[in-house]
PAPA-887520 format. One record per residue: residue in three letters; x, y, z of N, C-alpha, C in turn. Coordinates in steps of 0.05 Angstrom, whole numbers, padded with zeros to 5 digits, always signed. Atoms other than C-alpha are relative to their C-alpha. Example, Ala and Ser with C-alpha at 12.3 -4.5 7.8 and 13.67 -1.06 7.14 Angstrom:
<pts>
ALA+00018-00024+00000+00246-00090+00156+00018+00024+00000 SER-00016-00024-00001+00273-00021+00143-00015+00022+00014 
</pts>
This chain:
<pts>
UNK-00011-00019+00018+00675-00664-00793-00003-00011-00028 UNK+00000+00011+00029+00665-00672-00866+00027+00020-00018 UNK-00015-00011+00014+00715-00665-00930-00018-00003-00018 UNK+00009-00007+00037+00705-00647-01008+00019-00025-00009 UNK-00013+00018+00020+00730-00702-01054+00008+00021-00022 UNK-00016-00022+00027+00784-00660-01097-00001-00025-00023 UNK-00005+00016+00010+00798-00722-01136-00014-00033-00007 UNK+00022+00019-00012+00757-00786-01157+00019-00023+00005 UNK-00022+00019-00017+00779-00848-01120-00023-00026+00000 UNK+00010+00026-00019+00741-00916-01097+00014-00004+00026 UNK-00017-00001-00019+00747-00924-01029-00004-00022+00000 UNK-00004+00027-00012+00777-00993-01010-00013-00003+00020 UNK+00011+00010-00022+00745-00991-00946-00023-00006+00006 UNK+00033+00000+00004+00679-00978-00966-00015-00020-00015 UNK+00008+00018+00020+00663-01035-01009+00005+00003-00032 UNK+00010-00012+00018+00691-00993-01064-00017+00026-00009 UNK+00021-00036-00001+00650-00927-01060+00010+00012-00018 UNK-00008-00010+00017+00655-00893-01117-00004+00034+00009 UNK-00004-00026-00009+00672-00812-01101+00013+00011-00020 UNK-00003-00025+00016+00673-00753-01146+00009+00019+00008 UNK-00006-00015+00000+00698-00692-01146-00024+00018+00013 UNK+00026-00017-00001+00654-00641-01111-00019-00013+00028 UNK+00011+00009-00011+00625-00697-01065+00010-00004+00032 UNK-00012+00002-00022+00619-00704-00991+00013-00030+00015 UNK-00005+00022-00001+00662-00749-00959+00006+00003+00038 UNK+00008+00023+00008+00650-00792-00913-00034-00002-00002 UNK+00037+00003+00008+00580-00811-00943-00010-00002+00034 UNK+00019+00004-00020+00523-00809-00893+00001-00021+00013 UNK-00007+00031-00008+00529-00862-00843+00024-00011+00006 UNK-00033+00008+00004+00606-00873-00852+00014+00007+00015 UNK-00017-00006-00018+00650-00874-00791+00026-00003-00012 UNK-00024+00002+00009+00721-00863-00815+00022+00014+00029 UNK-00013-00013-00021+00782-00857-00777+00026+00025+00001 UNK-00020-00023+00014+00832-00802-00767+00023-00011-00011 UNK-00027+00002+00014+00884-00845-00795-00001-00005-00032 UNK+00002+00003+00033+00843-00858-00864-00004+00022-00005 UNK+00004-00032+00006+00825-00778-00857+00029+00010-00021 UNK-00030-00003+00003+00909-00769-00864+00010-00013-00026 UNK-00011+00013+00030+00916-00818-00921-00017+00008-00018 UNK+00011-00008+00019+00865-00797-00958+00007+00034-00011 UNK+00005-00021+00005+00876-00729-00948+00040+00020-00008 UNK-00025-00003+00005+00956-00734-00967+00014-00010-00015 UNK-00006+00023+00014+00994-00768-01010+00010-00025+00002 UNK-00007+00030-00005+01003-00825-00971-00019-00027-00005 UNK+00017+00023+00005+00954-00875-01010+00016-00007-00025 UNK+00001+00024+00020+00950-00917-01069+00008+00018-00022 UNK-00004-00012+00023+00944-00859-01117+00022+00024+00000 UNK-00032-00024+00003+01002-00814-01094-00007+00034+00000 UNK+00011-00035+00001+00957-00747-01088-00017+00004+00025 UNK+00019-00005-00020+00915-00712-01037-00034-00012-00021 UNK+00034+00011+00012+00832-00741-01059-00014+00018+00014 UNK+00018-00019-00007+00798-00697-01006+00015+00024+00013 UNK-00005-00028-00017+00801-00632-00969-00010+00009+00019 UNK+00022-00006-00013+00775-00603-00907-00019+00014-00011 UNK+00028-00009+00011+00703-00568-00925+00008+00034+00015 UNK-00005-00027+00003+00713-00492-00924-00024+00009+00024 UNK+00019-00002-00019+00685-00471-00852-00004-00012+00030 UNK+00009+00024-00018+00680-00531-00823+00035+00001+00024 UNK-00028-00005-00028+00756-00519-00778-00011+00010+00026 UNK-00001+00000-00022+00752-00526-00710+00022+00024+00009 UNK-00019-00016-00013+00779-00460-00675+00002+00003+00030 UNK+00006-00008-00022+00795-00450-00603-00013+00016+00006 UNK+00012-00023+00006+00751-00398-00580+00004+00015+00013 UNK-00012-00029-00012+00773-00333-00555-00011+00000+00018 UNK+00016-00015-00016+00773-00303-00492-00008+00026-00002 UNK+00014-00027+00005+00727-00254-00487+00020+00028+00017 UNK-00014-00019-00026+00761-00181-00468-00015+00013+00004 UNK+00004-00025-00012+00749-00133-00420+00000+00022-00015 UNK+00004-00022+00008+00731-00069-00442+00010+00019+00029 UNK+00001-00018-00026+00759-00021-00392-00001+00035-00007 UNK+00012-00035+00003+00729+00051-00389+00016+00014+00012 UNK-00012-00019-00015+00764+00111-00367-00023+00009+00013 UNK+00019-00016-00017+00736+00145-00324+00013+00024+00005 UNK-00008-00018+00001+00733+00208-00319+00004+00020+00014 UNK-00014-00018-00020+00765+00265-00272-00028+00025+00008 UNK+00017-00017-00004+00714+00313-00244+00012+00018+00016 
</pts>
């Protein structure tokens, strides 16, 4: 799943990674976990704000069951 960087940041984890606004995060290559997803994506870090967002799309939905169509049928 990828986010948007609302906010620019360095990521500590990354050696420093420098992230813009607009950019995808996590860079190509970059396994992150769901608990740096959560801090990054709340204001539980360093800077006290959300930095990214989920990517518009990209949400996982359960997927519907399909319905039945049921026909009348008709009286002759």
């Amino acid at each position: 799943m990828s986010y948007i960087v609302i906010e620019e940041f360095a990521d500590k984890t990354d050696g420093h990674h420098a992230y813009k606004p607009g950019m995808v995060f996590p860079r190509e290559g970059l396994d992150v976990t769901e608990a740096r997803i959560k801090e990054l994506s709340t204001a539980e870090n360093a800077l006290r704000k959300p930095l990214i967002r989920e990517e518009e799309g990209e949400k996982t939905e359960k997927p519907q069951k399909a319905q039945s169509k049921k026909t009348k049928k008709s009286k002759e």
